[in-house]
MOPAC internal coordinates of N, CA, C and O (Angstrom, degrees):
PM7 1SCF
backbone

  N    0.0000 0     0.00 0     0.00 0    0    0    0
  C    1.4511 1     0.00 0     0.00 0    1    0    0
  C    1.5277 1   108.15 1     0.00 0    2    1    0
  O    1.2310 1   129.94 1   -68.84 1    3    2    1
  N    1.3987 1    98.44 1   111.16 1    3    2    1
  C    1.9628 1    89.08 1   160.56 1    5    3    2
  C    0.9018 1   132.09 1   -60.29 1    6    5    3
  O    1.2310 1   118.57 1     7.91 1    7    6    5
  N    1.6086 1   120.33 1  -172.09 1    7    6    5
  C    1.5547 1   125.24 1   156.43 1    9    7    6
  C    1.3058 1   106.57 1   -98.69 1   10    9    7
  O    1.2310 1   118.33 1   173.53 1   11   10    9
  N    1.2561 1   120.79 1    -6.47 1   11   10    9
  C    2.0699 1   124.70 1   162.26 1   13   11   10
  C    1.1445 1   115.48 1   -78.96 1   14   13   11
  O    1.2310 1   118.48 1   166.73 1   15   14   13
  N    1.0041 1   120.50 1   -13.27 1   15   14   13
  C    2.0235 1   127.49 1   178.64 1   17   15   14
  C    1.4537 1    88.22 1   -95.94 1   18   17   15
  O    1.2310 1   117.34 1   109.56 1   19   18   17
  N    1.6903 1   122.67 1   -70.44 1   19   18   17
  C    1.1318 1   118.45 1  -159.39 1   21   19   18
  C    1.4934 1   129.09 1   -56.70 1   22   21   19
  O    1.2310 1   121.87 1   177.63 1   23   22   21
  N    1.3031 1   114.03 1    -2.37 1   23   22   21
  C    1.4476 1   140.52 1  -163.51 1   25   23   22
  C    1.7755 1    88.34 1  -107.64 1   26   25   23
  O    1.2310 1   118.38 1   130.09 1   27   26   25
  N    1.1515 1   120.68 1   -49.91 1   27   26   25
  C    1.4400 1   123.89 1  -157.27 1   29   27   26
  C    1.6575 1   102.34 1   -78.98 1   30   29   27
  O    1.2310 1   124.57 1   126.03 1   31   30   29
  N    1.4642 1   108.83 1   -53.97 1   31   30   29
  C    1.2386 1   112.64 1  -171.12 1   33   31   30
  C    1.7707 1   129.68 1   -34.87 1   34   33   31
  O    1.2310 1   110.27 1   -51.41 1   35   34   33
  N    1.0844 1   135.89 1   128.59 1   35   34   33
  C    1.5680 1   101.20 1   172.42 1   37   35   34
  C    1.6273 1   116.06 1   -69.04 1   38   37   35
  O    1.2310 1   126.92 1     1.54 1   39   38   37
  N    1.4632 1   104.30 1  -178.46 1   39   38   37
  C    1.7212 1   103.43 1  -175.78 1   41   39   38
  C    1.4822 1    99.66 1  -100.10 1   42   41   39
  O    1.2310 1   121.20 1   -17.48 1   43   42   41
  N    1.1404 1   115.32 1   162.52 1   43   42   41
  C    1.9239 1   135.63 1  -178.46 1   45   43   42
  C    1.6084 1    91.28 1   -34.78 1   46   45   43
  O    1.2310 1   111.43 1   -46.52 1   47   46   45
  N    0.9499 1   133.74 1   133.48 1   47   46   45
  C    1.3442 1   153.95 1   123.74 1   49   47   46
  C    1.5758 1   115.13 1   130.02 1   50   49   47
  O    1.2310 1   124.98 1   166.69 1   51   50   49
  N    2.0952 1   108.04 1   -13.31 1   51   50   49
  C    1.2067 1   140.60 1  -154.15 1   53   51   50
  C    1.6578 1   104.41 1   -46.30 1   54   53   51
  O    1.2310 1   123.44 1   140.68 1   55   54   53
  N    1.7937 1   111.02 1   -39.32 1   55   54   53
  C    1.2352 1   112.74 1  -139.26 1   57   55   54
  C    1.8953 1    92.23 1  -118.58 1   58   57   55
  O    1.2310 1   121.56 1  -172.13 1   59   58   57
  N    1.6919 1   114.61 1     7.87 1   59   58   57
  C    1.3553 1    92.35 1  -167.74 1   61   59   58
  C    1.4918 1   115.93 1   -81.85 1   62   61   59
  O    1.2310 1   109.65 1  -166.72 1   63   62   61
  N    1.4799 1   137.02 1    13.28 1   63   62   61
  C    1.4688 1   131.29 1   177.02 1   65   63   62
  C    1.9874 1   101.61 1   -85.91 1   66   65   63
  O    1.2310 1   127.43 1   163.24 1   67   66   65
  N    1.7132 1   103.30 1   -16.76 1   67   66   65
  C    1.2969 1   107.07 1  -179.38 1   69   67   66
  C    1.6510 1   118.84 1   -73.90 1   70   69   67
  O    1.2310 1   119.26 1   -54.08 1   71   70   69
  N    1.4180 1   119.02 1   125.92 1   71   70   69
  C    1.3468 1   112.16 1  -178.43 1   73   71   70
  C    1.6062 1   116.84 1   -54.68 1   74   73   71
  O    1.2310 1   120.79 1   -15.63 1   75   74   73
  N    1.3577 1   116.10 1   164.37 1   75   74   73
  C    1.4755 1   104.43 1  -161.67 1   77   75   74
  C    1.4096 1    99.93 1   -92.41 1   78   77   75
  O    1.2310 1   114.26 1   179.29 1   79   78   77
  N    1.4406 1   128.48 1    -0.71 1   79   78   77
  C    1.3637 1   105.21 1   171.21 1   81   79   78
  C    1.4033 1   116.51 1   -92.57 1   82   81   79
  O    1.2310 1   115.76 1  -178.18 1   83   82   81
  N    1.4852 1   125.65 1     1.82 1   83   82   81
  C    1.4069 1   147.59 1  -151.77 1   85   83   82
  C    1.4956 1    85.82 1  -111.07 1   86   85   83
  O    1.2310 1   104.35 1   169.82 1   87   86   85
  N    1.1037 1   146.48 1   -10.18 1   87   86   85
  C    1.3223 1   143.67 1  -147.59 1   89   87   86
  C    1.7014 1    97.64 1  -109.89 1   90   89   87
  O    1.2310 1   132.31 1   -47.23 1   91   90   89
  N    1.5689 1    93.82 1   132.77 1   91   90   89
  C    1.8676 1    93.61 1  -162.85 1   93   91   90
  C    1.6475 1    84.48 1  -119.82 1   94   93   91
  O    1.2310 1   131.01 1   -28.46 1   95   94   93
  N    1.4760 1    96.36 1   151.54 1   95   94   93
  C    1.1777 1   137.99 1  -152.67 1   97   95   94
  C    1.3878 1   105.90 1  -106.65 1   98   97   95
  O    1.2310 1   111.41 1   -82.42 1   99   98   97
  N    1.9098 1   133.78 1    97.58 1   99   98   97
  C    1.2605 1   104.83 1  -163.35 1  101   99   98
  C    1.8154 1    90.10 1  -131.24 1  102  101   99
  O    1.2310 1   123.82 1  -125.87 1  103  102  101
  N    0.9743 1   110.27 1    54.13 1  103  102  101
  C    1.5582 1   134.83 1   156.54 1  105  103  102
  C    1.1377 1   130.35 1   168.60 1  106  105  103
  O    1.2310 1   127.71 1   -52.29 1  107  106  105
  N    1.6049 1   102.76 1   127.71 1  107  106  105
  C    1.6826 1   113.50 1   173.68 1  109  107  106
  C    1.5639 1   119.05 1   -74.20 1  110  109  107
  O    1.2310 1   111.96 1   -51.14 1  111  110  109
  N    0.9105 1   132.76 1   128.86 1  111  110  109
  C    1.8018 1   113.48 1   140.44 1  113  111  110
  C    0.7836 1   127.36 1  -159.66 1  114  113  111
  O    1.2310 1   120.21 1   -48.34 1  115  114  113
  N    1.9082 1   117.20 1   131.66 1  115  114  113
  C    1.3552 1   135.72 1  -162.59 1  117  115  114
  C    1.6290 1   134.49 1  -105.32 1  118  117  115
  O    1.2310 1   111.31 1   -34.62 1  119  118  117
  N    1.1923 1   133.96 1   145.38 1  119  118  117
  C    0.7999 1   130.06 1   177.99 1  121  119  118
  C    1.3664 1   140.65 1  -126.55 1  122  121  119
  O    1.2310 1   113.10 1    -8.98 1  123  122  121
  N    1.0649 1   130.64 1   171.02 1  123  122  121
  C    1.5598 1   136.31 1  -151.08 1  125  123  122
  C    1.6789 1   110.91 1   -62.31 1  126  125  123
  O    1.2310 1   124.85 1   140.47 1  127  126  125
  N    1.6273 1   108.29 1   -39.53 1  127  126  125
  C    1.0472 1   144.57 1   157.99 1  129  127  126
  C    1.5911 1   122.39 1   -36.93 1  130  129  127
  O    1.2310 1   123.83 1   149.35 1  131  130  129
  N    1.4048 1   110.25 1   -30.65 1  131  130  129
  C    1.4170 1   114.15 1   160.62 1  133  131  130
  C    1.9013 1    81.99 1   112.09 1  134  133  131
  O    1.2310 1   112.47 1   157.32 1  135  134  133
  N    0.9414 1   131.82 1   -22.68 1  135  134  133
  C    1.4698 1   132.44 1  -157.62 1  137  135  134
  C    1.5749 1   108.15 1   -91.55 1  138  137  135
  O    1.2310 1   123.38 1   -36.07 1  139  138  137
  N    1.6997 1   111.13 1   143.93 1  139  138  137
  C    1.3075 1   110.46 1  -169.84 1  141  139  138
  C    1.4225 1   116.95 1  -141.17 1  142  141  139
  O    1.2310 1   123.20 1   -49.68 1  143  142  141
  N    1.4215 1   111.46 1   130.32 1  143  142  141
  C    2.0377 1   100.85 1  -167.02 1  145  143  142
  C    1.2747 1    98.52 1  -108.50 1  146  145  143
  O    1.2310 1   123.89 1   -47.63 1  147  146  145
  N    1.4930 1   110.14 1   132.37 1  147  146  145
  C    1.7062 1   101.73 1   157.87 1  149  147  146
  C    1.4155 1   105.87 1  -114.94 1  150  149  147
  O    1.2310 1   128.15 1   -36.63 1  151  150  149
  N    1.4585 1   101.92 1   143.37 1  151  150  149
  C    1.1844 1   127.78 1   169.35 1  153  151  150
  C    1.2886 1   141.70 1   -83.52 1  154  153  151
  O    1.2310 1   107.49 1   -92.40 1  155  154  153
  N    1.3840 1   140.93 1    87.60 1  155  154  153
  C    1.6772 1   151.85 1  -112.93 1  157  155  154
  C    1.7303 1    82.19 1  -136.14 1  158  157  155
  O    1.2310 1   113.86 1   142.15 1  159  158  157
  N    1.1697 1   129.23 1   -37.85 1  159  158  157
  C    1.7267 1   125.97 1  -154.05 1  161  159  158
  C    1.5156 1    99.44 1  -154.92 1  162  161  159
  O    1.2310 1   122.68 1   -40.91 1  163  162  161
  N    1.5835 1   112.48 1   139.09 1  163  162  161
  C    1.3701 1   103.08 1  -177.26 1  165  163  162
  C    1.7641 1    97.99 1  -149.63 1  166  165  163
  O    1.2310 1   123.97 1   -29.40 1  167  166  165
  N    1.1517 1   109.99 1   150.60 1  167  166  165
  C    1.7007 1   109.66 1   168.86 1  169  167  166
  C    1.5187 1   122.97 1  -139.27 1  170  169  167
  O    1.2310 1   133.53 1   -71.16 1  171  170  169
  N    1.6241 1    91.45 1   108.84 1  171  170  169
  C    1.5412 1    99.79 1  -152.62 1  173  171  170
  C    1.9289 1   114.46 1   -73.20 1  174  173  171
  O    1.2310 1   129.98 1  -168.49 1  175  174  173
  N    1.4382 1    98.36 1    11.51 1  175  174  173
  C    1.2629 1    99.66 1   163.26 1  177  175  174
  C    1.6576 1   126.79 1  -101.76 1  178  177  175
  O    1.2310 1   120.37 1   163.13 1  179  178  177
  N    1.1853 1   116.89 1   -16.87 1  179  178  177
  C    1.5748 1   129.69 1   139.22 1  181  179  178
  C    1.1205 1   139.92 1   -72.77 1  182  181  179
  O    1.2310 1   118.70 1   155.47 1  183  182  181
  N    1.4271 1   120.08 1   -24.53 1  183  182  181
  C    1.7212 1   145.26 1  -154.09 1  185  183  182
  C    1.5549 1    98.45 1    42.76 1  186  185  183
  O    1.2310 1   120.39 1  -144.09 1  187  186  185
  N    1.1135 1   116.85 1    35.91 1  187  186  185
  C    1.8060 1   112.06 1   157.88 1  189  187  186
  C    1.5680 1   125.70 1   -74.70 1  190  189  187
  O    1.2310 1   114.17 1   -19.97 1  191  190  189
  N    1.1421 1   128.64 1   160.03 1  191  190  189
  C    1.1798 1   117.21 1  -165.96 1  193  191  190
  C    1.7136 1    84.98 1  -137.08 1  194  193  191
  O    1.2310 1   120.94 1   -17.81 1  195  194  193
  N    1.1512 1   115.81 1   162.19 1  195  194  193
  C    1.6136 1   126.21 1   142.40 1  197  195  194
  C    1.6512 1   124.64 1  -125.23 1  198  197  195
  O    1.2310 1   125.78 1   -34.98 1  199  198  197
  N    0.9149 1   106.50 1   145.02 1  199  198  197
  C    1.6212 1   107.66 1  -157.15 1  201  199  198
  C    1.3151 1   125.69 1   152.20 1  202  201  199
  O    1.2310 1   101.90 1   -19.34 1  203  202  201
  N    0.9796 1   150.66 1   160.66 1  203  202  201
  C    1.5488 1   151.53 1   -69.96 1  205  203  202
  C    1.9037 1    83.26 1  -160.49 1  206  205  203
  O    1.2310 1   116.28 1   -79.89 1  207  206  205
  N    1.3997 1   124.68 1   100.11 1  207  206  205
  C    1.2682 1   140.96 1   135.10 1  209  207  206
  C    1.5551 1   138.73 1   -57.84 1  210  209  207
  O    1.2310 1   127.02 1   -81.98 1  211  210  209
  N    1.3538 1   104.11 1    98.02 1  211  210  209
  C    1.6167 1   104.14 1   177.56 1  213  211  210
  C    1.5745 1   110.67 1  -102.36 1  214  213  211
  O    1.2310 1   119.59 1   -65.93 1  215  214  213
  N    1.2868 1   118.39 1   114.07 1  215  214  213
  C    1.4614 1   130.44 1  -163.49 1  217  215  214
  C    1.6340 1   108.13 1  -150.85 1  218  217  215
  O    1.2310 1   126.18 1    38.03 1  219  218  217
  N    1.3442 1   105.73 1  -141.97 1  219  218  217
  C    1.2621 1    90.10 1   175.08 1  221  219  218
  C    1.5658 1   130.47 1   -64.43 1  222  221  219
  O    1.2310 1   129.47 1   148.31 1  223  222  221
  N    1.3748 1    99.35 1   -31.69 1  223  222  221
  C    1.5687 1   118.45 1   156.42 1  225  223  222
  C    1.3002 1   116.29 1   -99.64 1  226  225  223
  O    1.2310 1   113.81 1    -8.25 1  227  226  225
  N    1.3049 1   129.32 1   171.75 1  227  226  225
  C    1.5152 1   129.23 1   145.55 1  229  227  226
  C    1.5124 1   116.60 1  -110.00 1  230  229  227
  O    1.2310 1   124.80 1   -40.15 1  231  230  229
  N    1.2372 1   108.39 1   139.85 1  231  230  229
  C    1.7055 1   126.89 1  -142.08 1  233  231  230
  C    1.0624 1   106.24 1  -169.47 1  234  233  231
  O    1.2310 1   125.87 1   -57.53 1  235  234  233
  N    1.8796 1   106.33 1   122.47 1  235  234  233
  C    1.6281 1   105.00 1   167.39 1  237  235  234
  C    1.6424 1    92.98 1   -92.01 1  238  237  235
  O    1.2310 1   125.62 1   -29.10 1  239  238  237
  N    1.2871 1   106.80 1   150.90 1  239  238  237
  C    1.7642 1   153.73 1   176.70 1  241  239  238
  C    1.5743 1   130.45 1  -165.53 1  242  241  239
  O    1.2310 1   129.34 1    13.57 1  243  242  241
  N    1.1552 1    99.61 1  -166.43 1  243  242  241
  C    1.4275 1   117.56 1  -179.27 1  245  243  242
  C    1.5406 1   109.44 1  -108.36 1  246  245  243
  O    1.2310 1   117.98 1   -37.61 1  247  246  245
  N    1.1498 1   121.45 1   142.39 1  247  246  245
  C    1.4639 1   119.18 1   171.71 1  249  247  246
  C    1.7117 1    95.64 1  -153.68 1  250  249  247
  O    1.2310 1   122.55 1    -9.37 1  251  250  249
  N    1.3177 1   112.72 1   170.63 1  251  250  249
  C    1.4619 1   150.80 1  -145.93 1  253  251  250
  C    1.4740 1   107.98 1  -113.75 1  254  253  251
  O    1.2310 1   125.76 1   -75.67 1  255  254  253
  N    1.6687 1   106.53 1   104.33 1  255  254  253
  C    1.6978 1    81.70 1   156.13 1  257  255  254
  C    1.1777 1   130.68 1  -110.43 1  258  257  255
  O    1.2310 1   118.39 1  -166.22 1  259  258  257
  N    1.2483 1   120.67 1    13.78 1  259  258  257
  C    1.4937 1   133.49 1   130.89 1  261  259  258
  C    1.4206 1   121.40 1   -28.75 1  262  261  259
  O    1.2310 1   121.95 1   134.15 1  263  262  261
  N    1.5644 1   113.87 1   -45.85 1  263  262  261
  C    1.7611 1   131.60 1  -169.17 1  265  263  262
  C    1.3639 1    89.66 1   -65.15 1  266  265  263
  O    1.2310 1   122.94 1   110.72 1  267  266  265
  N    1.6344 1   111.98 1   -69.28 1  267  266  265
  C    1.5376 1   124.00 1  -172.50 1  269  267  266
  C    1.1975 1   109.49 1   -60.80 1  270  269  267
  O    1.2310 1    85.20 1   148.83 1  271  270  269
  N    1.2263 1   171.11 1   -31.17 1  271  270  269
  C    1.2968 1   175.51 1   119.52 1  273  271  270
  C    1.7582 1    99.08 1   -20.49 1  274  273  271
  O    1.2310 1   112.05 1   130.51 1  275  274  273
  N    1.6179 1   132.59 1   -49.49 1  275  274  273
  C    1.2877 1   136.68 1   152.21 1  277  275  274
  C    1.2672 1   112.57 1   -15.89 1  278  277  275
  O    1.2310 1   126.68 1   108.88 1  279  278  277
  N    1.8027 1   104.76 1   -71.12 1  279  278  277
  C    1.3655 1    89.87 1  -172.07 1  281  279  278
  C    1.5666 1   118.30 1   -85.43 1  282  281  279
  O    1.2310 1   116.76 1   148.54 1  283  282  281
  N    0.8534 1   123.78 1   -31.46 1  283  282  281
  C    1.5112 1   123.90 1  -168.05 1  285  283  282
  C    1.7947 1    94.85 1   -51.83 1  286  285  283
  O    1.2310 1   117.92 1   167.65 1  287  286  285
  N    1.5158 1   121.57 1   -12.35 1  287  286  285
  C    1.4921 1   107.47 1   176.22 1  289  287  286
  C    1.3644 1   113.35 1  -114.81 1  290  289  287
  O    1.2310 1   122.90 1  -150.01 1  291  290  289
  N    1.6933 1   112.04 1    29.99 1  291  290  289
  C    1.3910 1   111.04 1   171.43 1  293  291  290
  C    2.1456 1   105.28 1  -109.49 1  294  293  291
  O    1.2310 1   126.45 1  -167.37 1  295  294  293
  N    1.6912 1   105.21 1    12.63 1  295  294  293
  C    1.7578 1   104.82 1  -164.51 1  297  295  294
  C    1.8131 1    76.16 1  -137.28 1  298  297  295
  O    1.2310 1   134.81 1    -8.78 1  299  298  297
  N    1.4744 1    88.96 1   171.22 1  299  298  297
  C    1.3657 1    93.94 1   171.41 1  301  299  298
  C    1.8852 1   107.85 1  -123.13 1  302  301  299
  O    1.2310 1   125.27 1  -129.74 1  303  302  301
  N    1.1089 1   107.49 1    50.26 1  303  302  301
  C    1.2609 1   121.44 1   169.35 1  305  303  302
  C    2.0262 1   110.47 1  -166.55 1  306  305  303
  O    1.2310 1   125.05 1   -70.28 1  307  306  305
  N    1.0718 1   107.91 1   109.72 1  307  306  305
  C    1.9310 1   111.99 1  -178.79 1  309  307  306
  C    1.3032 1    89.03 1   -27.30 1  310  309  307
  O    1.2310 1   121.79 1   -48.95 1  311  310  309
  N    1.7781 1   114.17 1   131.05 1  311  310  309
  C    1.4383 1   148.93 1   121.06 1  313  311  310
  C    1.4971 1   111.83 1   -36.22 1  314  313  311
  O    1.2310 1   132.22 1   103.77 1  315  314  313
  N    1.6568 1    94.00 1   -76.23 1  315  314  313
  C    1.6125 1    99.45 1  -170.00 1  317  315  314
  C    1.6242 1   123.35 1  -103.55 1  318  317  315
  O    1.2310 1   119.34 1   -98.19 1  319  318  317
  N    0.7988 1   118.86 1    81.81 1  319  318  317
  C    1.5993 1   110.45 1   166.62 1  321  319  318
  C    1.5115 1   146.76 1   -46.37 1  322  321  319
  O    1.2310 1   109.08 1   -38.81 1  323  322  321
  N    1.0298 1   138.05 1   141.19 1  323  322  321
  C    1.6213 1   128.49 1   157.62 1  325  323  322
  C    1.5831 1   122.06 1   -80.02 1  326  325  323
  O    1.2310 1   120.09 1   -48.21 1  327  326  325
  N    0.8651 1   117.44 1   131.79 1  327  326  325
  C    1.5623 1   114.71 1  -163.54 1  329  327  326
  C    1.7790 1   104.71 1   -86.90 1  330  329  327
  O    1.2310 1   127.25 1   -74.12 1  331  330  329
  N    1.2045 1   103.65 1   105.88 1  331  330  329
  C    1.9651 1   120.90 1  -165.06 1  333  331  330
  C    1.7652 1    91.97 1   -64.72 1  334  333  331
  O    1.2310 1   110.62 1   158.49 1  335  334  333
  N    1.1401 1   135.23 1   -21.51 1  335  334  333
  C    1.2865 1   133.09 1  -178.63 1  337  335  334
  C    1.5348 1   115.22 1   -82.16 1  338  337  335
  O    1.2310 1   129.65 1   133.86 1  339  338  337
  N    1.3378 1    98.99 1   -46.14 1  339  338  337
  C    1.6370 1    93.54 1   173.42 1  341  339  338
  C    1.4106 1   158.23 1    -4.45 1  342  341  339
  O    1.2310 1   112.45 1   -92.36 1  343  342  341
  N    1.0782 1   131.86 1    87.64 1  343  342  341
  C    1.5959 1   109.51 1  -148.48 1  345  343  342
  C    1.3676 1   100.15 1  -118.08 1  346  345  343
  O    1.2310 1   104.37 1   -34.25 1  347  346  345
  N    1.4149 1   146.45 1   145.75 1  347  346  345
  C    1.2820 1   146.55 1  -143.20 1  349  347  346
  C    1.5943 1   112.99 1   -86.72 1  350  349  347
  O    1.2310 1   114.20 1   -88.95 1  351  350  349
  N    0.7403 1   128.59 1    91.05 1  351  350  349
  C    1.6483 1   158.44 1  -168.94 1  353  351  350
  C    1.7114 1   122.35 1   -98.06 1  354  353  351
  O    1.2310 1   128.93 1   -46.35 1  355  354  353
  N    1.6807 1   100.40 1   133.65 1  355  354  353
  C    1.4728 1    98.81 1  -175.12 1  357  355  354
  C    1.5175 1    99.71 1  -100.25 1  358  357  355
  O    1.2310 1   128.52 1   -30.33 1  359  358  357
  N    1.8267 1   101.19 1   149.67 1  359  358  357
  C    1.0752 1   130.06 1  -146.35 1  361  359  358
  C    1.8799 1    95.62 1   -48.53 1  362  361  359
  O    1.2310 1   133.51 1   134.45 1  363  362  361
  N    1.2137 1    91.49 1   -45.55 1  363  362  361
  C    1.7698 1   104.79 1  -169.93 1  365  363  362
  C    1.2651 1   118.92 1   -46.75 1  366  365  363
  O    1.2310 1   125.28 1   157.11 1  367  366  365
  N    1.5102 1   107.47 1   -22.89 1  367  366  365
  C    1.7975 1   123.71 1  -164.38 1  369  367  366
  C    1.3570 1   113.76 1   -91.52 1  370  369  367
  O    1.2310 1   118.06 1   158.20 1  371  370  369
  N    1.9596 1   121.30 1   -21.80 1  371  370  369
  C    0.8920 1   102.28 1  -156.74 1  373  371  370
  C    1.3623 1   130.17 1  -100.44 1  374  373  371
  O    1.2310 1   131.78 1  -153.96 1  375  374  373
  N    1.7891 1    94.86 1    26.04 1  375  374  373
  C    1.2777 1    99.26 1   172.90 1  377  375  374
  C    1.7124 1   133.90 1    95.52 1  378  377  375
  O    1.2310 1   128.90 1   171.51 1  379  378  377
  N    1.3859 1   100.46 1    -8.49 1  379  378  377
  C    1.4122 1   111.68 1  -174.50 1  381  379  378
  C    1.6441 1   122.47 1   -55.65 1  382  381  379
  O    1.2310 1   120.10 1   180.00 1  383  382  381

């Protein structure tokens, strides 16, 4: 996570009058696991995010980047990545 995302992102609750397909997406990150979080809302005093989980289901929630940062220090090669290409995208666009 940068400090250019973290600056950009809105904060937890910023975006809920926005419809959810209108809702832009201003971090990817994927994992080995096949599973992918986007990040729509973030609070850089928790490192929580809210945003759109593709896993075994796809599901908006909350997730951790504490969790993700967790694991990437239980292997000795990153699990989960942030996708460096990413460019900030509404939910509707990205194709799922």
């Amino acid at each position: 996570m940068t400090k250019e995302i973290e600056n950009r992102i809105p904060r937890l609750y910023e975006t809920e009058e926005i419809e959810t397909d209108e809702k832009v997406v201003q971090v990817k990150f994927f994992g080995a696991n096949g599973w992918t979080w986007y990040g729509v809302e973030y609070d850089p005093e928790d490192k929580l995010f809210f945003g759109l989980v593709d896993g075994f289901e796809r599901e908006w929630g909350y997730f951790s980047l504490n969790e993700l940062e967790e694991v990437n220090r239980q292997y000795p090669f990153p699990m989960i990545e942030r996708d460096l290409y990413f460019e900030p995208t509404k939910i509707k666009d990205l194709n799922l």
